[in-house]
N, C-alpha and C positions, 0 to 999 in steps of 0.2 A: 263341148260340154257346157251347158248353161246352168245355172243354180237351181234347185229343184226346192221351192217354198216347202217348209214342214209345217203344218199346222200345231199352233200352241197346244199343251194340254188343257184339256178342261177343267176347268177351275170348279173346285169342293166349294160348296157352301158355307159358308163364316158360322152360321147357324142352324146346328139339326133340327130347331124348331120350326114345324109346315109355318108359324105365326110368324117368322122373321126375327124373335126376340133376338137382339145380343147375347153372343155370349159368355159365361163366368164359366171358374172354375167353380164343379159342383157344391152346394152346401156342404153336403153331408159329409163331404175330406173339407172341411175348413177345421182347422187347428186349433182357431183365434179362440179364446174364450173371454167373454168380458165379466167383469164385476157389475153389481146388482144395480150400477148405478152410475154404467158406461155402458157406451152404444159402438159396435165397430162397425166400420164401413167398406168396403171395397169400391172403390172409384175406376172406371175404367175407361177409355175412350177409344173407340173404332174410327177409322176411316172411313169406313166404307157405309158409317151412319151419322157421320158431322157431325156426332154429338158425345158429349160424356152422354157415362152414365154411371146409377150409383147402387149396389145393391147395401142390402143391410144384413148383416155376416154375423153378429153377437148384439145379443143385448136385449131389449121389447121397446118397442113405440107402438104408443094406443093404437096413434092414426093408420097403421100396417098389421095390426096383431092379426093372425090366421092367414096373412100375402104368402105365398111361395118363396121362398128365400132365394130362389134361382132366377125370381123376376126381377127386374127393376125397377125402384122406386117410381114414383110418377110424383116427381119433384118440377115447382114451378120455373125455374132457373134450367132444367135440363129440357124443358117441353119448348121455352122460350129460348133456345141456343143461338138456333139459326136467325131466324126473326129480330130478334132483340140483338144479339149481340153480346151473350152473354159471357163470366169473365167467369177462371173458374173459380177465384176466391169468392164471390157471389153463391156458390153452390155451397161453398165450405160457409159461407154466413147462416147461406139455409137448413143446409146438416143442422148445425149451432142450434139457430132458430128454434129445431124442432126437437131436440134432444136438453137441451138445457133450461134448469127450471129453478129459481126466477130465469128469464130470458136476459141478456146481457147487452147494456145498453149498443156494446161496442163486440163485438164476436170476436174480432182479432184482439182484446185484450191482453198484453206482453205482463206477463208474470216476472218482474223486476225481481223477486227475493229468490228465484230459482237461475235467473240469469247470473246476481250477482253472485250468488253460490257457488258460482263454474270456476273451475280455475282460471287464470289473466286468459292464456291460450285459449280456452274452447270457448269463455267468454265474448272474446276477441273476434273470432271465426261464427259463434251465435249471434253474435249482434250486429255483425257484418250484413251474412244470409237476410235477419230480418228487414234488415235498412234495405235492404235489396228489394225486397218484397213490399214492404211499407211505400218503397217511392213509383214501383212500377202501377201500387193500387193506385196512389194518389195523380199519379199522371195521369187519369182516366177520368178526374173530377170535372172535368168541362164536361163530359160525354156522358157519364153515369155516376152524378153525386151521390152517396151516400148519406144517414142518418149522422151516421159516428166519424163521419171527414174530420173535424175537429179534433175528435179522442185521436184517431192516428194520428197528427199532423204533432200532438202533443206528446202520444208518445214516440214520435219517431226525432224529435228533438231530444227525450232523454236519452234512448237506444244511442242517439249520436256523442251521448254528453260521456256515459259507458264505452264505449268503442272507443274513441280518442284518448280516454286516461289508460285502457288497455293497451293500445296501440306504443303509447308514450312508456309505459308501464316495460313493454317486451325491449321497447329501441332504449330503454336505459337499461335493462339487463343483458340483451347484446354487445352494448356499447362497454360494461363492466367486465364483461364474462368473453368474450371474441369467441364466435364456435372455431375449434382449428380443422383441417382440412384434413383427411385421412392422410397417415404417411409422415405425419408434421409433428 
């Protein structure tokens, strides 16, 4: 008896559209609702198209008004992926770009009076995440400088300055308070 090959199944197509669009879940069951003066997005990325992509779920942009909400934007950062090498906080600058009015020198702007607002803990854990994201952006500055390199770089020294007195903050109430161990 020798092994008898079975042929894969045939693989459904990613997209019922003949035009190959990606795709979303339908508008028309989207939940999300925005205020008059917020824009919600869906971001999504396939494999099998090397690319995000981003539809626009709530809200109105001029530059889109009467687009199908089941299409995808046709955003500069998502058409230059492959080519360029594009990153996807790049995309999130562009979303910014095109939704936010004045335009913001610096689009990752860290809202310091809602951070400090957090309890030590979430604080702690929030400005961890950022500094996380702040140094993977900044690691990138040989390769693709930004406008607002400096604004991060500035606020990711304060995000650190917050983080450490939270840190310090948690290990003197540990050090005061000992969690005990169940049983104990």
């Amino acid at each position: 008896g020798g092994a008898t090959a079975v042929a894969p199944p045939p693989q459904k197509p990613i997209s019922p559209d003949p035009m190959g669009k990606p795709p979303a879940s339908p508008a028309s069951r989207e939940m999300t609702s925005a205020a008059d003066t917020e824009c919600v997005f869906l971001i999504g990325a396939y494999q099998r198209y090397k690319s995000p992509f981003v539809w626009l779920r709530s809200g109105h942009l001029e530059t889109y008004a009467g687009q199908d909400r089941d299409v995808p934007l046709k955003l500069q950062t998502t058409g230059d992926w492959s080519s360029k090498k594009s990153k996807v906080w790049e995309v999130v600058a562009e979303l910014v770009a095109i939704t936010a009015r004045p335009r913001p020198a610096n689009p990752f702007q860290i809202n310091f009076a809602q951070v400090e607002n957090l309890q030590t803990v979430h604080a702690t854990l929030c400005t961890g995440a950022l500094l996380a994201m702040l140094r993977e952006m900044l690691s990138h500055v040989g390769t693709s400088a930004t406008p607002f390199d400096r604004e991060l770089l500035d606020d990711m020294l304060r995000l650190s300055d917050v983080h450490f007195a939270g840190l310090a903050g948690i290990a003197h109430h540990l050090a005061v308070s000992p969690v005990s161990s169940p049983g104990q």
